[in-house]
C-alpha positions in Angstrom: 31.9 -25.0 10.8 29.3 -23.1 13.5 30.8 -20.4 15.4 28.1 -19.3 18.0 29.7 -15.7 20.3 28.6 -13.0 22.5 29.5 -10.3 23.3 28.3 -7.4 25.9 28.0 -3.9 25.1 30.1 -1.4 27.4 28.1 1.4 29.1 28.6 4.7 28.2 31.5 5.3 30.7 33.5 3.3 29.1 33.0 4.8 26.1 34.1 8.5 27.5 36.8 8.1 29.2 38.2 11.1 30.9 35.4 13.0 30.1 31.7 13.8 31.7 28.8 14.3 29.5 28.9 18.3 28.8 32.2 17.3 27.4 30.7 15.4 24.5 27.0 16.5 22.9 26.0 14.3 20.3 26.9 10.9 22.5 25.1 8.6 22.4 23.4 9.4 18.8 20.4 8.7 20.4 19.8 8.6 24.1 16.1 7.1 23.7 16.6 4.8 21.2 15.5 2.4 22.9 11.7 3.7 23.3 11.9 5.3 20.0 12.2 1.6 18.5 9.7 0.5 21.1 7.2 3.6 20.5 7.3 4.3 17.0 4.5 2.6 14.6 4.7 4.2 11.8 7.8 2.9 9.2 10.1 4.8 8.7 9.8 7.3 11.1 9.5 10.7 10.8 12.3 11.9 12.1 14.7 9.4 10.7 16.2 7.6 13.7 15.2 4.0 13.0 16.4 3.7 8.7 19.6 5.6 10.3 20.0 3.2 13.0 19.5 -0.3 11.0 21.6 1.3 8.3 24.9 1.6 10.6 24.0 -2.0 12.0 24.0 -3.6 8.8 27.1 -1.5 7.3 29.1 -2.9 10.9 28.2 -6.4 10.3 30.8 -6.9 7.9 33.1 -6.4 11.1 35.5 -9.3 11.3 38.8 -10.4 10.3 39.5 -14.1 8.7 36.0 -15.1 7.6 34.5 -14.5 11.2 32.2 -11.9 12.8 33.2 -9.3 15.2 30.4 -9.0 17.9 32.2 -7.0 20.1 32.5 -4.5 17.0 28.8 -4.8 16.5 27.7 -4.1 20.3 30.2 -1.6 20.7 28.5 0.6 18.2 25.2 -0.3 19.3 26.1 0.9 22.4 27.5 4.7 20.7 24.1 4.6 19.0 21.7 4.1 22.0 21.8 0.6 23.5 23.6 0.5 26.3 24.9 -2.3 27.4 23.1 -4.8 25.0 24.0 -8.3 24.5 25.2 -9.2 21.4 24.9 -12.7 19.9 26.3 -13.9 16.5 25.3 -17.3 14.9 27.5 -18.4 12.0 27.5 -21.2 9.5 30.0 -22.0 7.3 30.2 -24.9 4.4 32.5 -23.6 1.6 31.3 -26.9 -0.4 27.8 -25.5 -0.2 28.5 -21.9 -0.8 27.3 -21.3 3.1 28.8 -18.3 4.7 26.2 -17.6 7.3 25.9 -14.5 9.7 23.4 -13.5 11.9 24.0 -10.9 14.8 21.3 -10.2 17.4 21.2 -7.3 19.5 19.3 -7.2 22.6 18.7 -4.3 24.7 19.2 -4.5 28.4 16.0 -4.4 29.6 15.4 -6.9 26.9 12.6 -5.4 25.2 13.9 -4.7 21.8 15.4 -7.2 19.3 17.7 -6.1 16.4 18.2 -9.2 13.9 21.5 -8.3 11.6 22.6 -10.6 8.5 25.7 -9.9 7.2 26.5 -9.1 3.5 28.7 -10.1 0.9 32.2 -10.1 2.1 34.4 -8.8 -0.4 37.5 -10.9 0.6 35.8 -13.9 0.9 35.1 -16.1 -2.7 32.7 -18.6 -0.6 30.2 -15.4 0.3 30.3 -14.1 -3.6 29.8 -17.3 -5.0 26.4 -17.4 -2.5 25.3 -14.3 -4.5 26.2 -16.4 -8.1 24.5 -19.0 -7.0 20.6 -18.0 -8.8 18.8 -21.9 -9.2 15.6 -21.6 -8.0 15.0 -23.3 -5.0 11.0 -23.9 -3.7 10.4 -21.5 -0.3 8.9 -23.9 2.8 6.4 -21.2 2.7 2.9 -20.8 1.4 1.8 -17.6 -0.3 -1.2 -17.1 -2.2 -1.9 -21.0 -1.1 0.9 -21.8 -3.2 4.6 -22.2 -2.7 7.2 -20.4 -4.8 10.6 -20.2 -5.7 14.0 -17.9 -4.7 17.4 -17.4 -5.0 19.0 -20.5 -3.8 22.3 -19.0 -2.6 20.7 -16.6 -0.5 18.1 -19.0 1.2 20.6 -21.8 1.8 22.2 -19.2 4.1 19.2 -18.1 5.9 18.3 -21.7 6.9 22.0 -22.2 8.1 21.1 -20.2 11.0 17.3 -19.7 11.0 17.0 -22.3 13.8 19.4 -20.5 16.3 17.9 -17.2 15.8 14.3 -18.2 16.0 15.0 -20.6 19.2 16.7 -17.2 20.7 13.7 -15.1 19.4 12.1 -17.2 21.6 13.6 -16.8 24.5 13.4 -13.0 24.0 9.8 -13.1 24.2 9.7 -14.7 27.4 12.4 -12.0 28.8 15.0 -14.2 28.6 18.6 -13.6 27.1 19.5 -13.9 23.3 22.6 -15.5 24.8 22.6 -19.5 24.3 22.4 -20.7 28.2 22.1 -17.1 29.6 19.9 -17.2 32.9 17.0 -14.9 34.4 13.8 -13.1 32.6 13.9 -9.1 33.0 10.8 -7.3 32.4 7.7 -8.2 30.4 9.2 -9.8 27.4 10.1 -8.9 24.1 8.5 -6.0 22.8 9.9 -4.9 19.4 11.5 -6.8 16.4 13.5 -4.9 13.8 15.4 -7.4 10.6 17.8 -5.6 9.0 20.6 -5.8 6.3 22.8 -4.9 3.7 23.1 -6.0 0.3 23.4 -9.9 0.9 22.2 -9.7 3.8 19.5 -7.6 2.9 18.2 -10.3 0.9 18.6 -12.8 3.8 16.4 -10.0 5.8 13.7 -10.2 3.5 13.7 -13.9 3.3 13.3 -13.8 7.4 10.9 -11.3 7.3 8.8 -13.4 4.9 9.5 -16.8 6.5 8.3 -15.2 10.1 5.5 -13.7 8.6 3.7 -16.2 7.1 4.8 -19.8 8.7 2.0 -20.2 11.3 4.6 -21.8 13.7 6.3 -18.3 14.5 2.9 -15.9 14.8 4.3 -15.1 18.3 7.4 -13.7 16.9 6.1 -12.0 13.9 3.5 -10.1 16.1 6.6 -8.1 17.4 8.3 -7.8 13.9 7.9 -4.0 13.6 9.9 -4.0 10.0 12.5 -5.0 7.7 14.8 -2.5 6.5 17.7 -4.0 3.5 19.8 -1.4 1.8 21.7 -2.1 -1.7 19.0 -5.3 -1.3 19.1 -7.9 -4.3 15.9 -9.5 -5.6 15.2 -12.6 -4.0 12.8 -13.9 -6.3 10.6 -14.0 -9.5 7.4 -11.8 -10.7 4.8 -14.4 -9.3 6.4 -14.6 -5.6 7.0 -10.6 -5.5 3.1 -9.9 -6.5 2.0 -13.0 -3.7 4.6 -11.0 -1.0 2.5 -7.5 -2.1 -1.1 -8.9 -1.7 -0.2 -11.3 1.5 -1.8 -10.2 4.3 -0.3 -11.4 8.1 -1.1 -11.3 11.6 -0.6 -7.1 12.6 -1.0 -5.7 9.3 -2.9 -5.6 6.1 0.0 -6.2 3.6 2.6 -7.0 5.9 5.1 -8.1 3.1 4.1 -4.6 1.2 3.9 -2.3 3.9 6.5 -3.3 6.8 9.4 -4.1 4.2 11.5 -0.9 3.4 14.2 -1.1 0.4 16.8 1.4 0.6 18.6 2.1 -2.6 21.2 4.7 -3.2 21.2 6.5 -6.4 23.1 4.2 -9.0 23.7 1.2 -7.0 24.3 -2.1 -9.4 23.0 -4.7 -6.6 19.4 -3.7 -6.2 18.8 -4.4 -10.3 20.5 -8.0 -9.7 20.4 -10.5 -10.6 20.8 -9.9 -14.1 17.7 -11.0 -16.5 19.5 -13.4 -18.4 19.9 -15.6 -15.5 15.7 -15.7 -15.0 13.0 -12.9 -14.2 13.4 -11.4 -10.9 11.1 -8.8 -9.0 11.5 -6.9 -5.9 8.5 -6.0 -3.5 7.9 -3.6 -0.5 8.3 -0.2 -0.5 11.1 1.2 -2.1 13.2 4.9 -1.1 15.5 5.5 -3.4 18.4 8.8 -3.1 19.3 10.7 -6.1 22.4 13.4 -6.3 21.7 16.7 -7.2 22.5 16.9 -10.7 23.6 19.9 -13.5 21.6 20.5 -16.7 24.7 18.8 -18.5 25.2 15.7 -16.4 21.2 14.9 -16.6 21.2 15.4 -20.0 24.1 12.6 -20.5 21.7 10.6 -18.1 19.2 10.9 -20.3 21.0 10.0 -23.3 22.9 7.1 -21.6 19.6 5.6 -20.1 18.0 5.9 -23.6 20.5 4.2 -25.5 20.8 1.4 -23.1 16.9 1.1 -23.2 17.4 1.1 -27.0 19.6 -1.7 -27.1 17.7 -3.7 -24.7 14.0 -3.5 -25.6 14.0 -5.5 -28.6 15.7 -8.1 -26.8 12.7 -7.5 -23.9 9.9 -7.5 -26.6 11.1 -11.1 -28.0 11.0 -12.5 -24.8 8.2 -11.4 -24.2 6.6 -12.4 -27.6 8.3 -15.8 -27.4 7.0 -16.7 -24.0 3.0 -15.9 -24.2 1.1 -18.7 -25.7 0.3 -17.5 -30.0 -3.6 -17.9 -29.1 -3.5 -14.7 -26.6 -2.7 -12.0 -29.3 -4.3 -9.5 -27.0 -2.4 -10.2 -24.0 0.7 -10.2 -25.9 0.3 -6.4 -27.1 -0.8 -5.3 -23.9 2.9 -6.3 -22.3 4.5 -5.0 -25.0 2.7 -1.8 -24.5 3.0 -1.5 -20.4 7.0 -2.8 -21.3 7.5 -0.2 -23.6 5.8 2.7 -22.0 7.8 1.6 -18.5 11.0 2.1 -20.5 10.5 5.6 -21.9 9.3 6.7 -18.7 12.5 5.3 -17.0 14.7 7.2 -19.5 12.8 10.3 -19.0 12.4 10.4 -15.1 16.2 11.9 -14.9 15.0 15.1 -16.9 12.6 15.6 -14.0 15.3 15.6 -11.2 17.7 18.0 -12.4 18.6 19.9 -9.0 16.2 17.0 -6.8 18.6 15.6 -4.0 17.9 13.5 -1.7 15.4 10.3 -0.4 11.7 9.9 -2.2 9.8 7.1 -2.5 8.8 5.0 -5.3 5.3 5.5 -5.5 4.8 3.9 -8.8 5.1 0.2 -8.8 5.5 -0.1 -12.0 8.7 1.9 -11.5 10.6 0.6 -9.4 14.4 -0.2 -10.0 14.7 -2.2 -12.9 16.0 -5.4 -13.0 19.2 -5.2 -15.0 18.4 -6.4 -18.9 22.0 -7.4 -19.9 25.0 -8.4 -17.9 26.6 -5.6 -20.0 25.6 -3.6 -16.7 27.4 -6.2 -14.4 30.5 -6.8 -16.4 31.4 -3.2 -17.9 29.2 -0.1 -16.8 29.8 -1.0 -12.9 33.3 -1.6 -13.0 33.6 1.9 -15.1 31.7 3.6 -12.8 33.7 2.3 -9.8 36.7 3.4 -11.2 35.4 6.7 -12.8 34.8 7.9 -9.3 38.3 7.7 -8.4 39.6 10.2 -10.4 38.3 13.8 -10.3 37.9 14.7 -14.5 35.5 11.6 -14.3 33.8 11.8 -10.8 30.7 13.1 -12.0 30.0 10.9 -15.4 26.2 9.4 -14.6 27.0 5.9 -15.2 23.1 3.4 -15.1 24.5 1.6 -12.5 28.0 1.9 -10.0 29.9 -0.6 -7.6 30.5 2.7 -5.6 27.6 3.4 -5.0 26.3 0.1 -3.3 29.3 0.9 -0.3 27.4 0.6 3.3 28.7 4.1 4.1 26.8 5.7 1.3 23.9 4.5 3.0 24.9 5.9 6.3 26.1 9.0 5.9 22.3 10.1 3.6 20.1 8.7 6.0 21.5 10.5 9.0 18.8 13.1 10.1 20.2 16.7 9.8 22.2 17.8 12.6 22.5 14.2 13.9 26.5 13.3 15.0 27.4 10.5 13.3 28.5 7.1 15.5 31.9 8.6 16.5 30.9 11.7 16.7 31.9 13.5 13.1 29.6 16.3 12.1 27.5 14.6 9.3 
């Protein structure tokens, strides 16, 4: 089943009504939005605007009722954020015998010279759109990197070809100052100028599979010239060791390292879907650069950290170190030890780092590769700390236990509501 719908975003009048605009500071978030996304180079920006603004996009793509998107949802709040007036255009696929459950919203300025391409993530209500994320068999990229091809998570590339062809045939017509809109008439202005790919959780995953697939397919060099970045928050892993080093070192048409430098991975403090999936299905690896938010912690709480991330890197090294010992060849005794070493010294390090961020709050960056958020070792983490965690939050005795990962914590509004810039209003105008 394809549902292809637009819709347009209302001005700012019709978002005030019965008032004037000293009635309501703060509206819209952003009144230059749209040259701040035009302007700004540098990733993320300084002040904030842009990892706020694809944040709220992605959290409002699950908009929708009965396993379809909502686009006048969508273009409404683009329009509280900045965008007046945009067009809004949704492609879906759906195959439930496939595990399809396809959504891609593109958001298109007036003027026409920004682009805003939104997958949607896992719906919760829907068992298709889980099953995508369950569904880990490799499956071989169409893509060369390195001068070889490589392979990712089935599930979540299936659904990014369900719809790749209707959003890079309206990608197209952006650039030549057409509409996004399927048979829309007329060119305004120069042509498209900036690209942002954006997403949450599944369809953060799908937003780094675009951004990849743009990047390095010859075919789409005029498109991915205008790709500023891809920002995913509560992102899975998409694929294995080997394809996350080729993403790091692939260099592209208007950058170095492309793949390394213009992907942003947003993570919030414990969030289980970033360290998914799970090692026992197959290694995964993530790549770009990753900001991750930590809560401010007490002495007493970082100290159970501590001894909850150590005894959960107890139990799973040795488990690690076999694998590890099992899967080198026996005539590379040296290469073997060195692993174990790098494996071994990664996990202490991990188990200490919450010491160091006792009253730390707030978003840093992962500077250390080597470091990044793990990929979970057990589905121990999946099937009982999560759930715990989810549910420990609910009540207030337990509100504060540091759980390794949460289910709570991967909620789009988490997301939000840290990356708003200080003093910013939020889209409905609530005091952040």
């Amino acid at each position: 089943m394809r549902n292809d719908r637009h819709a347009k975003g209302p001005s700012f009048a019709e978002l005030r009504p019965l008032k004037t605009a000293p009635d309501q500071p703060g509206f819209p978030v952003y009144p230059d939005l749209v040259e701040r996304l035009t302007r700004d180079k540098d990733h993320p920006d300084p002040d904030g605007v842009i990892p706020h603004t694809m944040a709220t996009c992605a959290a409002y793509a699950y908009a929708g009722f009965a396993q379809r998107a909502d686009p006048d949802t969508v273009a409404m709040i683009m329009t509280r954020l900045g965008l007046e007036e945009n067009d809004c255009q949704v492609f879906e696929q759906r195959v439930d015998a496939m595990y399809i459950a396809s959504a891609a919203y593109l958001i298109q300025d007036r003027d026409r010279r920004i682009a805003v391409l939104c997958y949607r993530g896992t719906q919760p209500e829907d068992v298709i759109s889980i099953l995508t994320d369950a569904d880990v068999r490799p499956e071989m990229l169409d893509v060369e990197l390195d001068g070889r091809r490589h392979e990712v998570h089935a599930g979540f590339y299936r659904n990014v070809r369900a719809t790749r062809y209707l959003v890079v045939e309206a990608l197209d017509r952006a650039l030549r100052g057409e509409s996004v809109v399927p048979g829309g008439t007329g060119t305004r202005g120069h042509g498209l100028e900036a690209l942002y790919i954006t997403g949450h959780s599944l369809g953060g995953a799908m937003a780094a599979l675009m951004g990849v697939m743009l990047t390095m397919e010859p075919r789409y060099r005029r498109i991915a010239d205008k790709l500023r970045a891809v920002y995913t928050f509560g992102q899975p892993m998409v694929g294995g060791p080997d394809f996350a080093r080729a993403c790091e070192e692939a260099t592209g048409p208007y950058s170095s390292r492309p793949l390394r430098e213009r992907m942003l991975r947003y993570i919030f403090d414990r969030d289980v879907v970033p360290a998914l999936p799970p090692r026992p299905v197959g290694p995964y690896a993530p790549f770009g650069r990753e900001f991750h938010y930590r809560r401010s912690r007490g002495p007493m709480d970082t100290a159970l950290a501590f001894a909850a991330d150590s005894a959960l890197e107890a139990v799973t090294l040795p488990g690690e170190l076999l694998r590890t010992l099992i899967g080198n060849p026996i005539h590379q005794p040296a290469a073997r030890m060195g692993e174990l070493t790098v494996r071994t010294a990664e996990s202490l390090r991990r188990s200490v780092r919450p010491l160091l961020r006792v009253r730390h709050e707030g978003w840093q960056e992962s500077g250390e590769p080597g470091l990044h958020y793990p990929q979970m070792d057990s589905l121990a983490g999946l099937a009982v700390v999560a759930p715990l965690a989810f549910l420990a939050t609910r009540l207030a005795l337990t509100r504060t236990i540091p759980f390794k990962y949460s289910f709570d914590d991967h909620g789009p509004g988490h997301y939000v509501n840290s990356l708003a810039p200080p003093g910013v209003l939020s889209e409905f105008g609530d005091v952040l």
